[in-house]
Residue frames relative to the residue before (quaternion, step in Angstrom):
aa qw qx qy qz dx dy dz
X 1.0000 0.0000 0.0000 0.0000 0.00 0.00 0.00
X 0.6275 0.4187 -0.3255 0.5701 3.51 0.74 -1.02
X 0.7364 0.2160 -0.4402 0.4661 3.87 -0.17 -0.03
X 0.5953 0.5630 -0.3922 0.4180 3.30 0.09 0.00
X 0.5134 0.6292 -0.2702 0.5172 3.60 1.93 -0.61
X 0.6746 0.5255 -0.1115 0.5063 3.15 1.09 -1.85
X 0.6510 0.3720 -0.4525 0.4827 3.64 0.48 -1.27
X 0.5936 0.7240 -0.2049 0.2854 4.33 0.76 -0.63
X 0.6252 0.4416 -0.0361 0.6425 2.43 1.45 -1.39
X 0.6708 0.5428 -0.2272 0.4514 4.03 0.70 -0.53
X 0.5982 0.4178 -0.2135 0.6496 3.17 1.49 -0.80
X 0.5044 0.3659 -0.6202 0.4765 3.85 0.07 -0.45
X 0.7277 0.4722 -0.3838 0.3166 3.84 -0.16 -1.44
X 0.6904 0.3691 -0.4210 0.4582 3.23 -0.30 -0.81
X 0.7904 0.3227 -0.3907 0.3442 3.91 0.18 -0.80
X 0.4371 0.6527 -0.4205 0.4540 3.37 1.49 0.48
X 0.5433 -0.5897 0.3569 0.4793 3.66 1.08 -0.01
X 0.6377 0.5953 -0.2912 0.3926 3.74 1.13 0.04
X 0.2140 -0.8396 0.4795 0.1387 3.59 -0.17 1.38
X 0.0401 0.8961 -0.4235 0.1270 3.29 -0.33 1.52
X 0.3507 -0.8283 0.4352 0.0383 3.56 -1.51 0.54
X 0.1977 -0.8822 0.4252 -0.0429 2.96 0.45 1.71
X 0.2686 0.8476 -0.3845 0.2480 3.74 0.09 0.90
X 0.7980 -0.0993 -0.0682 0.5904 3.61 -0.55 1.04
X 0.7264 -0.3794 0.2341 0.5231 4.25 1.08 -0.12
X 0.4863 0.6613 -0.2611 0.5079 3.10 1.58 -0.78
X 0.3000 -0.8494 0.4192 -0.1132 3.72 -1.13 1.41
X 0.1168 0.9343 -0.3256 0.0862 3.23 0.74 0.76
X 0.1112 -0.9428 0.3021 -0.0867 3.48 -0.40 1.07
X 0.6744 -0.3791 0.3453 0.5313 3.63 -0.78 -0.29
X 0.6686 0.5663 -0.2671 0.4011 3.09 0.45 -1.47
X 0.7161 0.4121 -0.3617 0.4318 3.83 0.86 -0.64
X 0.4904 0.5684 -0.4914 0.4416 4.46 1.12 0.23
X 0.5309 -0.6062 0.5099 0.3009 3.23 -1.32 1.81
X 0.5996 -0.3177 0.6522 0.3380 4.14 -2.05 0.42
X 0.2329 -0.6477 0.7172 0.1091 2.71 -1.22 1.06
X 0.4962 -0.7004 0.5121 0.0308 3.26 -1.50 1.41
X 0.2360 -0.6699 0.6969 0.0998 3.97 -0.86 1.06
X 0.2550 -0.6669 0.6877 -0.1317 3.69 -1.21 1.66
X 0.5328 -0.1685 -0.8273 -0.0572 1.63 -1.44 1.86
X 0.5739 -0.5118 0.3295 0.5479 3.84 -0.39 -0.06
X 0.8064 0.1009 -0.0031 0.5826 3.94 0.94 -0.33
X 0.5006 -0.6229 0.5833 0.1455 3.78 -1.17 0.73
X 0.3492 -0.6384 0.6724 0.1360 3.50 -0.68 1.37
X 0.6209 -0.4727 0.5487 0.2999 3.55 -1.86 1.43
X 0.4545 -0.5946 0.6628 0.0227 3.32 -1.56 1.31
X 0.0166 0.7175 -0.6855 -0.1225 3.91 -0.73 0.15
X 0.2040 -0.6983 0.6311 0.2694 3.60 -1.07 0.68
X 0.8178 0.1048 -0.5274 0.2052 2.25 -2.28 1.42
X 0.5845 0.5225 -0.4066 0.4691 3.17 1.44 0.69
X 0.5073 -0.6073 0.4333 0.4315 3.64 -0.81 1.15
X 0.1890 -0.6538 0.7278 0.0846 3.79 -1.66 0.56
X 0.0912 0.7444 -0.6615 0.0045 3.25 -1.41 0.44
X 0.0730 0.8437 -0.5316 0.0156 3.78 -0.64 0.69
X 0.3441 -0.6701 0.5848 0.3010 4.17 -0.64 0.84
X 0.1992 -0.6423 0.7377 0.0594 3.33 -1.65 0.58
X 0.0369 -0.7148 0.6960 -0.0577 3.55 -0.57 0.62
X 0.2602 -0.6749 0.6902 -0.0203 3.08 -1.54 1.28
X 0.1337 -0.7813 0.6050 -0.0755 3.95 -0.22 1.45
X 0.8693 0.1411 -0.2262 0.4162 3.47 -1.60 0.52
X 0.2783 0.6760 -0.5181 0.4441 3.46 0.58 1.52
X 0.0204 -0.7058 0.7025 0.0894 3.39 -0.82 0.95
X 0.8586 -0.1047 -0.3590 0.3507 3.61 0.74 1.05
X 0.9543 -0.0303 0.0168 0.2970 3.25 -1.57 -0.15
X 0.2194 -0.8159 0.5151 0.1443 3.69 -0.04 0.78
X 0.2411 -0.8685 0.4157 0.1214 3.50 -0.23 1.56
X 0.7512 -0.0373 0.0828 0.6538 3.67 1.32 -0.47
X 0.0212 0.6649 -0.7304 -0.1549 3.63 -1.60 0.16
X 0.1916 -0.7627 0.6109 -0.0916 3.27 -1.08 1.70
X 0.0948 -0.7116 0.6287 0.2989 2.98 -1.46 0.68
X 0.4090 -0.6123 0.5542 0.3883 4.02 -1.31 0.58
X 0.7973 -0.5403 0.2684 0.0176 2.16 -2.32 1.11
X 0.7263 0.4938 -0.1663 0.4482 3.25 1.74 -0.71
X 0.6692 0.3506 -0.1678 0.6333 2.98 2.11 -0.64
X 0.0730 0.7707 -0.6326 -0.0201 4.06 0.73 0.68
X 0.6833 -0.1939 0.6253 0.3233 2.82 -2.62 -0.29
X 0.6073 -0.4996 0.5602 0.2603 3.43 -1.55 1.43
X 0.5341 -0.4311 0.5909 0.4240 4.74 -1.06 0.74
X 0.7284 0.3267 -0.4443 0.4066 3.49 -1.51 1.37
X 0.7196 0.5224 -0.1638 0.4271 3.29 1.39 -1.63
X 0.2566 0.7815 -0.5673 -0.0402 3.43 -1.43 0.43
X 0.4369 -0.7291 0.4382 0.2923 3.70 -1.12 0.29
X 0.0005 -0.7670 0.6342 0.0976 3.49 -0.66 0.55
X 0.1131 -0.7575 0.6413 -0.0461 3.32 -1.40 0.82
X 0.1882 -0.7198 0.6627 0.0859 3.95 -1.27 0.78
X 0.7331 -0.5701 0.2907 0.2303 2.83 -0.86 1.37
X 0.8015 0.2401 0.0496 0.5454 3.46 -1.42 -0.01
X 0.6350 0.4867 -0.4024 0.4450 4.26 0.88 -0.22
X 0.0315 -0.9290 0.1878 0.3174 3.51 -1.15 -0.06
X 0.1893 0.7077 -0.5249 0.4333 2.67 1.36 2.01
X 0.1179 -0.8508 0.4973 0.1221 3.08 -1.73 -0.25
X 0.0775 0.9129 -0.3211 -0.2397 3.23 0.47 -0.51
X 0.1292 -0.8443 0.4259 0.2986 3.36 -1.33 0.15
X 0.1906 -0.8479 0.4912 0.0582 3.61 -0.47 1.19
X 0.0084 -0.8831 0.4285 -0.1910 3.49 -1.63 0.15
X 0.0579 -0.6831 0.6814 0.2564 3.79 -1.07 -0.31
X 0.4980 -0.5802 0.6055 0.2208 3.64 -0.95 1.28
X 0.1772 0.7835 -0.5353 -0.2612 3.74 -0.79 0.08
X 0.6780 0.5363 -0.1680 0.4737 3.51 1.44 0.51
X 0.2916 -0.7347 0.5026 0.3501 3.64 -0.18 1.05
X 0.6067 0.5538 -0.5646 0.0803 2.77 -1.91 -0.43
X 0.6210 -0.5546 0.4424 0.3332 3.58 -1.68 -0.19
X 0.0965 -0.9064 0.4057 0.0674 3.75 -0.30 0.95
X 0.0351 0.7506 -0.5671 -0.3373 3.84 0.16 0.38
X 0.2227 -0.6845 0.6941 -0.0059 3.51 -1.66 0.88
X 0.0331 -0.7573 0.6441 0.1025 3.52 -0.59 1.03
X 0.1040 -0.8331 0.5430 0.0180 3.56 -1.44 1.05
X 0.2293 -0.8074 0.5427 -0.0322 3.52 -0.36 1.10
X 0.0495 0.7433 -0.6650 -0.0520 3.61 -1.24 1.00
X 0.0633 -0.8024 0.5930 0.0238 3.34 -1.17 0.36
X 0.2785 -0.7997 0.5258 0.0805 3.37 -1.54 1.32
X 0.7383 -0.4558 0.3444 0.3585 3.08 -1.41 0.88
X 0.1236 -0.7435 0.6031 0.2613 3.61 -0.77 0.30
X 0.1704 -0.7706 0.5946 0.1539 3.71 -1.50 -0.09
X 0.7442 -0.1747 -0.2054 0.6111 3.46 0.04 0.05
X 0.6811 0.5417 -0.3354 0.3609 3.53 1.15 0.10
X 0.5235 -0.5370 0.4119 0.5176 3.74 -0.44 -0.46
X 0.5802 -0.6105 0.4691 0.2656 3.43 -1.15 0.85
X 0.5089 -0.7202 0.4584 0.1104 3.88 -1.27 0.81
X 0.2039 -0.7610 0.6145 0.0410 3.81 -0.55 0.58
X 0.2525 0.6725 -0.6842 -0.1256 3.37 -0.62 0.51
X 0.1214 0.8158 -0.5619 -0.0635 3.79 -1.21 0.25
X 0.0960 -0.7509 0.6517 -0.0472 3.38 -1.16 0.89
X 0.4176 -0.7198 0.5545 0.0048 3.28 -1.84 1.27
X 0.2903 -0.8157 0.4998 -0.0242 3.13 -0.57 2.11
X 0.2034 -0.7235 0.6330 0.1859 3.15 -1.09 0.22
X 0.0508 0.8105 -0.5748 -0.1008 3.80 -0.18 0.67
X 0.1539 -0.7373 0.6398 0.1527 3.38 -0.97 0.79
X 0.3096 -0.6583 0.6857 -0.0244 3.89 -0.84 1.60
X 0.0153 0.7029 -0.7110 0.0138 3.94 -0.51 1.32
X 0.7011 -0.5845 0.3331 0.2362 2.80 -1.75 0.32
């Protein structure tokens, strides 16, 4: 009866959208995979008119990195953009600054989910563009 509880109880989850592991009593879950992390911890100084280019790497993912974005309210300094290949998990963002100054720029990636929900990691840069 009791496995038959568990095998019951294992199925509700998983068809809840949660990929799960129903073993000896012991529950194991989405909720227990590590945040995946956006690299680097800080933005190397920009110089204007001089091309820039920097890798972003998305770490602790057990899957597929569907995009890295910057938002709309916090962009990349005019010259700058991110470009990203699917399913990869680098990115990178390249360019000619064409404007000093100090910019904060928030950037956000996010993986594919599968029987779990998909992962955000995002983190707020300050780039500083000298003359």
């Amino acid at each position: 009866m009791l496995r038959k509880a568990l095998c019951v109880i294992g199925l509700m989850l998983q068809l809840a959208g949660c990929e799960t592991v129903v073993s000896g009593g012991v529950v194991g879950s989405c909720a227990m995979r590590p945040e995946p992390t956006l690299l680097p911890e800080a933005l190397p100084t920009a110089k204007v008119g001089v091309p820039y280019s920097v890798q972003l790497s998305v770490t602790n993912t057990s899957s597929p990195v569907h995009g890295i974005y910057v938002s709309d309210a916090h962009p990349l300094p005019d010259g700058l953009s991110i470009h990203h290949q699917n399913r990869e998990p680098t990115g990178h963002i390249n360019g000619t600054p064409i404007k000093a100054g100090a910019y904060e720029v928030h950037i956000s990636a996010g993986t594919y989910g599968t029987q779990c929900a998909s992962l955000r990691a995002r983190r707020v840069y300050t780039l500083e563009v000298a003359e």
